[in-house]
Phi, psi and omega in degrees: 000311174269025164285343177231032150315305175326285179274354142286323154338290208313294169318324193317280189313303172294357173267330182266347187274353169288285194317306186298315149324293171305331159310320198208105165316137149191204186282346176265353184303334191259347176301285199299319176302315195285327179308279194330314168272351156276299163331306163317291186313306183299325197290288203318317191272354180262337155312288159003248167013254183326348182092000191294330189259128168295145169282160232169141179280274192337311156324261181322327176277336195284339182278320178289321170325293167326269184328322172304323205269281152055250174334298153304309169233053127300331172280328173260028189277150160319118163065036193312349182286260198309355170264320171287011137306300189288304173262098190251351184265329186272351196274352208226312180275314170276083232130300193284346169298298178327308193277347189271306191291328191284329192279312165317303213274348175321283178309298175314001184245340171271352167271317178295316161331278177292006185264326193265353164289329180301296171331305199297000000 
């Protein structure tokens, strides 16, 4: 458990910034999807990483799936220019966290690669 503490925070935060969302439509309804699906994504690929998980094509699409849907939906919002102005955190700053982090730990798992193919 504490090797994924990071990304259960993140579920934690994104089911209540999801739930609050749905309460009151606002900007956090796509914050809590994207945490939740960054999270996911990140949990998955750090199993990888780690060995808890076989690596799996059908894994790995299901994480690039994630991230796609990410991307989508922030890109397909009404006026996306004035809402990352008006609102920049859930529009702009949390996606590009989501999307960064998933990339670290991804590239950090192809540098690991190759340093122990090196070896070998």
């Amino acid at each position: 458990m504490k090797k994924h503490i990071g990304s259960t925070i993140a579920l934690v935060l994104g089911v209540i910034s999801l739930i609050s969302g749905l309460n009151k439509p606002s900007g956090l309804l796509v914050a809590g999807l994207v945490i939740i699906l960054g999270a996911l994504a990140y949990r998955s690929a750090k199993k990888r990483i780690l060995g808890e998980v076989k690596t799996s094509l059908l894994r790995k699409g299901l994480e690039v799936v994630t991230i796609v849907i990410i991307v989508a939906a922030v890109l397909l919002q009404n006026d996306l220019t004035n809402r990352i102005i008006t609102d920049p955190v859930p529009n702009l700053i949390i996606p590009l966290w989501a999307i960064i982090a998933y990339a670290i730990i991804v590239l950090k798992r192809k540098k690991n690669t190759k340093e122990v193919g090196e070896e070998t």
